[in-house]
C-alpha positions in Angstrom: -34.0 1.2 3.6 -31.8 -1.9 4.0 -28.6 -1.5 6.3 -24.8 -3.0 6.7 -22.6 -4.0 9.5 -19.6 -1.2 9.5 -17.0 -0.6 11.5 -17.9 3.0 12.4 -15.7 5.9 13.8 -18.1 8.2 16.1 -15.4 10.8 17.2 -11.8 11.6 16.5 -9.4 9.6 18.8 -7.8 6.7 19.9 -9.2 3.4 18.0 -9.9 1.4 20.5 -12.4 4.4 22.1 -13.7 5.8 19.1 -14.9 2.7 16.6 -17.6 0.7 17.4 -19.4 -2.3 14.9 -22.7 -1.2 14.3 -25.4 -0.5 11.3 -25.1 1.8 8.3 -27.0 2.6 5.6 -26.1 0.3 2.6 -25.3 3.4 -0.9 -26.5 3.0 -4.1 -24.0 3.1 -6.4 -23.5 6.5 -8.4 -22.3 6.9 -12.5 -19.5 4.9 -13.4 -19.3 3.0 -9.7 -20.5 -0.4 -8.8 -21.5 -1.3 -4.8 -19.4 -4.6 -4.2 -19.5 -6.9 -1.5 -16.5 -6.6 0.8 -15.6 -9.9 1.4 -12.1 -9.3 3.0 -10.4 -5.8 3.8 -6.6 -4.5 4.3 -5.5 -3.2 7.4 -3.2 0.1 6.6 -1.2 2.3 9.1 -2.8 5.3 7.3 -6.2 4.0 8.6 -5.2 4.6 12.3 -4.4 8.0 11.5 -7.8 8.8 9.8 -9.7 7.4 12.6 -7.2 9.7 15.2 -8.0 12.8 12.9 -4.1 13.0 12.0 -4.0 12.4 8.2 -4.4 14.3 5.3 -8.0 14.4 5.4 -10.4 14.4 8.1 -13.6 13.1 6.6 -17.5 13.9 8.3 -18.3 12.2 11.6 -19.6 9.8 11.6 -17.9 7.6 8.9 -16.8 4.1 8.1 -13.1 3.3 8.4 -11.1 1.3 6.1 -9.5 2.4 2.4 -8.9 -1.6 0.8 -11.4 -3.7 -0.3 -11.7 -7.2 -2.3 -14.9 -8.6 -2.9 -17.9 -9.6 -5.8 -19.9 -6.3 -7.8 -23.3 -7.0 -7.0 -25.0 -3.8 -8.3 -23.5 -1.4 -10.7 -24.4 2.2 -11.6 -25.5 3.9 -15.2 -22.4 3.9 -17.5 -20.3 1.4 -15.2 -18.2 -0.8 -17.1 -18.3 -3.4 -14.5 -20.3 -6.4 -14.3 -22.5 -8.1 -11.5 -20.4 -11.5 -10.4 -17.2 -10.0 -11.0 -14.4 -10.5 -8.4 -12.3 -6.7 -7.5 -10.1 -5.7 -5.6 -9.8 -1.6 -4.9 -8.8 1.5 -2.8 -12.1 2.7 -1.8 -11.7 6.7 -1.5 -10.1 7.1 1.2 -12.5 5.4 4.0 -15.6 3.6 3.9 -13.5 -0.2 3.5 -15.0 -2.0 6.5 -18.2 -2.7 5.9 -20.3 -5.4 4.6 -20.9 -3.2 1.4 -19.4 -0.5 -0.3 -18.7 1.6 -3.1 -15.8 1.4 -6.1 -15.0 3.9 -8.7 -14.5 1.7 -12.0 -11.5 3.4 -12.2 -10.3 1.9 -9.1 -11.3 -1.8 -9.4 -8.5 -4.2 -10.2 -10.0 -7.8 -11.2 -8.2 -10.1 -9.3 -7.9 -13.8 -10.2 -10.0 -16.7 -9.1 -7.0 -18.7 -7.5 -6.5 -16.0 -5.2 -8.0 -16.0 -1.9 -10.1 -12.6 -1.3 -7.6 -12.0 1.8 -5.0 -12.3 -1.1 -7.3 -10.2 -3.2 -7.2 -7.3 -0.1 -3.7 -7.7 0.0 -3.5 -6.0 -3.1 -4.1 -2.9 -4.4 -3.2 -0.4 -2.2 0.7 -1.8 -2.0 0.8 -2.7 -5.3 -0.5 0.7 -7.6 2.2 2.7 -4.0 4.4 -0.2 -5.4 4.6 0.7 -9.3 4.4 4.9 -8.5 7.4 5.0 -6.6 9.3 2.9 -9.1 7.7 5.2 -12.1 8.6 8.2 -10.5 12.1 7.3 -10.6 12.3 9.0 -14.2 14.4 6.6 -16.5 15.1 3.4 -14.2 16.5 0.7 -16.6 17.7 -3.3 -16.1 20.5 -3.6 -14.0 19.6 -0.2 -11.8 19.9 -0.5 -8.2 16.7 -0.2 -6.3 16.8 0.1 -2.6 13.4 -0.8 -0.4 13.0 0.3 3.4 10.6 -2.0 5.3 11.4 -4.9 2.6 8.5 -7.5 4.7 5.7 -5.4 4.6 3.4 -5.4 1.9 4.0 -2.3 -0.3 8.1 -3.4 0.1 7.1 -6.9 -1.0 5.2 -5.3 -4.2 8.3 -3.1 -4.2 10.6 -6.0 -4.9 8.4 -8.3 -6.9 8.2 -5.2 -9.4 11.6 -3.9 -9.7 12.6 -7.4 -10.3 10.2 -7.8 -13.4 11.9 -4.3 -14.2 15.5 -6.2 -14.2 16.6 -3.9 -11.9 18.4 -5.4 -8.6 17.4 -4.9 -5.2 18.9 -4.2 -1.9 16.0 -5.2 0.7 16.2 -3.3 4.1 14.4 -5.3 7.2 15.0 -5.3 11.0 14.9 -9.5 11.9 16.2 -12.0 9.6 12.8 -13.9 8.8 12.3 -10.2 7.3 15.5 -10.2 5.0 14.6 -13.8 4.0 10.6 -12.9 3.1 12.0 -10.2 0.9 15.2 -12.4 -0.5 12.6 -15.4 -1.6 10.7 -12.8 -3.6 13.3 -11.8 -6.0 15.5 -9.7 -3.8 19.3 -9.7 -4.9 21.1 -8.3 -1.6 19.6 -7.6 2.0 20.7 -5.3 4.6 19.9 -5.5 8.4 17.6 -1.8 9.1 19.2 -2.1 12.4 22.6 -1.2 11.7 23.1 2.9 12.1 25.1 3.6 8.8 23.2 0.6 6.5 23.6 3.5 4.0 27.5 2.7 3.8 26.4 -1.3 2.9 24.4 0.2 0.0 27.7 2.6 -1.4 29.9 -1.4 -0.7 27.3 -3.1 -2.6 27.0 -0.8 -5.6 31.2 0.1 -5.6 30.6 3.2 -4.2 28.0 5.0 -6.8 24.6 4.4 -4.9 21.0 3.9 -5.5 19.5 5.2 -8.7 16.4 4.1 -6.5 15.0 4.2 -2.9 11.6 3.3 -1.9 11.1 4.6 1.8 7.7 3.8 3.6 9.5 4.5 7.3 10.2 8.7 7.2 11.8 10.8 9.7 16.0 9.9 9.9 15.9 6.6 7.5 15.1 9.3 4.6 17.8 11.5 6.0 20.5 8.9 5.9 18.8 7.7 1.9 20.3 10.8 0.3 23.7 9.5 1.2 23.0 5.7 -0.4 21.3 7.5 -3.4 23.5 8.3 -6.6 23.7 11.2 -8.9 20.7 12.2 -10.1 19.0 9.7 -7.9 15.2 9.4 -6.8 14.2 9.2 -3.2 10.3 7.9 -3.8 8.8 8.8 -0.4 5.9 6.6 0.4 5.1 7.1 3.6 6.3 7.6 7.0 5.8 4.1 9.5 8.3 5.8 12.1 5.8 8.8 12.6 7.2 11.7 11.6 8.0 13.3 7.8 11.9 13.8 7.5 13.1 17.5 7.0 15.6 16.7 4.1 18.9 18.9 3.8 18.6 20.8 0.7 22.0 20.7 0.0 22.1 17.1 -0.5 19.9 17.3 -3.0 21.4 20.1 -5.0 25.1 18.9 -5.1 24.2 15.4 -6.1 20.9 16.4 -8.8 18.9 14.3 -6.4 15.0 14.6 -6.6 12.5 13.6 -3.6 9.1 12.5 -5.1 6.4 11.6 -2.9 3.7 9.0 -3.6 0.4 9.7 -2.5 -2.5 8.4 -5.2 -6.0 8.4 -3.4 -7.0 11.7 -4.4 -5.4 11.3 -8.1 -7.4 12.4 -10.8 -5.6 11.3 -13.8 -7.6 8.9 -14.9 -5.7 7.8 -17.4 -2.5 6.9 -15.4 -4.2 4.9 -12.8 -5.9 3.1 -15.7 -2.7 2.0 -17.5 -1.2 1.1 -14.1 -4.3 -1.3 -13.4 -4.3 -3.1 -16.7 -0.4 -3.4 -16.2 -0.9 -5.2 -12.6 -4.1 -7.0 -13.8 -2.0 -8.3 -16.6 1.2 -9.0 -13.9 -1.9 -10.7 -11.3 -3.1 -13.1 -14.2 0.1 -14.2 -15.5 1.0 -15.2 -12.2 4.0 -12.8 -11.8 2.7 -10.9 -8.4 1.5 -13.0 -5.4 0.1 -11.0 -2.3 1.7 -12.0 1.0 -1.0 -12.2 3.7 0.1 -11.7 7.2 -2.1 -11.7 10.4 -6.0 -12.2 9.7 -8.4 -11.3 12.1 -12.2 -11.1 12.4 -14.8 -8.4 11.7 -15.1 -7.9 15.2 -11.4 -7.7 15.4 -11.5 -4.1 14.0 -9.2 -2.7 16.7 -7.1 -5.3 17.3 -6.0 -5.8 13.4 -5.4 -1.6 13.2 -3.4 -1.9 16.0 -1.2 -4.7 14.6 -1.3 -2.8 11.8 0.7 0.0 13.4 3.4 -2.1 14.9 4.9 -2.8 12.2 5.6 -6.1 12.9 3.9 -8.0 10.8 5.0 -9.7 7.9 2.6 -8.8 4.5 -0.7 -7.3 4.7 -2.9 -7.5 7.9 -6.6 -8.8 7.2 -9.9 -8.0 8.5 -12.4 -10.8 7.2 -15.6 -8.9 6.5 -18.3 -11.4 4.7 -17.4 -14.9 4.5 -20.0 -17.7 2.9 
């Protein structure tokens, strides 16, 4: 039975202990799933906390790390409507991204286009599809609607503010250093907003004449979703994304209530609504080929580099999408 390089987690723990690069068993691909070469794969915050047994779901030791893959279909299963040759992008299900092969659900694969680098292609999916959620969840978000975006630099708030913008909306980008707020402005954004300052909420109520957000994207959590309700306007949507500063915020009800706010959070990789993720793949493909969205690529490190790349990953300090090269000619 032919094996694959992987970068395998043997135990629940810190990264740096617990994953090692060694050989797995290469799957066959099942109905309606193709097995794709990984040629590069994104680096996400949420994979440190799979590995450390602290997110959602806690998958069967041993397994392979990674949720974001780019790379060619070389094999495809019975009913797939792929085709061998073809260049994808995808969130794998959860974990199983770094490795020299894997699996995608057809109804994950985004075809990316042939200008784009395959770390480009990585850079993809996973902040794109967060990307176009949160701003669909905000029920009834028309041109000239404020949109604001916590963590404006990294890769789901660049997707963040590359779609809004193609929605006519404008956007107030939130960053902590000023090569940040410039990243985010040179991608469309209309207004930026130092993350440093304590009450950058009262910028957002001076910048929109005292109404607030109909929109705020927050990947970051804990008090920065706290101090959102006060920049968001009536019947505003908080889109919670994520939560970069390590803990979940415990929202004041009362917010909420007096102002007909609504909290929606974004979390697709178990979605079964096929449908949805279906229109919002043609929509990006069709955004991807026309040129409209261009991943921004940060760090790139090696396949050996497994540890190192998660760990930048959690900083937060990079700028894009972090990279781990898996297969290159």
């Amino acid at each position: 039975m032919s094996t694959m390089q992987a970068l395998l987690a043997t135990a629940f723990g810190e990264p740096s202990e617990v994953l090692t690069l060694g050989e797995a068993v290469i799957p066959s691909p099942p109905p309606r799933a193709a097995l794709v070469r990984v040629r590069a794969a994104g680096v996400n915050f949420a994979d440190a906390m799979l590995v450390r047994g602290s997110y959602q779901v806690k998958p069967s030791l041993p397994f392979i790390a990674g949720a974001e893959i780019a790379g060619e279909v070389v094999a495809c299963g019975e009913h797939s409507t792929l085709h061998i040759g073809e260049r994808v992008a995808a969130q794998v299900l959860g974990f199983g991204a770094y490795a020299e092969y894997t699996i995608v659900e057809d109804r994950r694969a985004i075809r990316v286009p042939a200008a784009w680098s395959w770390s480009e292609a990585a850079a993809f999916p996973i902040a794109a599809i967060t990307a176009e959620l949160a701003l669909r969840a905000a029920d009834g978000l028309q041109s000239g609607d404020v949109v604001v975006i916590h963590g404006a630099a990294g890769a789901v708030g660049l997707a963040a503010v590359e779609l809004a913008k193609l929605r006519g909306c404008r956007v107030v980008a939130l960053a902590r250093t000023p090569e940040r707020r410039a990243l985010a402005r040179s991608r469309g954004a209309d207004h930026e907003i130092d993350a440093n300052i304590a009450d950058w909420w009262k910028e957002v109520l001076r910048i929109t004449a005292g109404t607030g957000a109909q929109a705020i994207i927050d990947p970051v959590g804990g008090e920065t979703s706290v101090l959102s309700l006060r920049a968001l306007a009536w019947r505003g949507t908080l889109c919670l994304v994520g939560f970069a500063s390590g803990a979940p915020a415990k929202l004041p009800a009362n917010h909420l209530l007096v102002k007909a706010q609504s909290a929606r959070g974004i979390y697709w990789a178990y979605d079964r609504d096929d449908a949805r993720l279906e229109d919002i793949q043609q929509h990006l493909e069709r955004f991807a080929s026309s040129g409209h969205l261009q991943p921004i690529v940060g760090r790139e490190y090696s396949f050996a580099q497994g540890v190192e790349a998660i760990r930048d990953a959690e900083s937060g300090r990079s700028r894009g999408k972090i990279i781990l090269r898996v297969s290159e000619d």
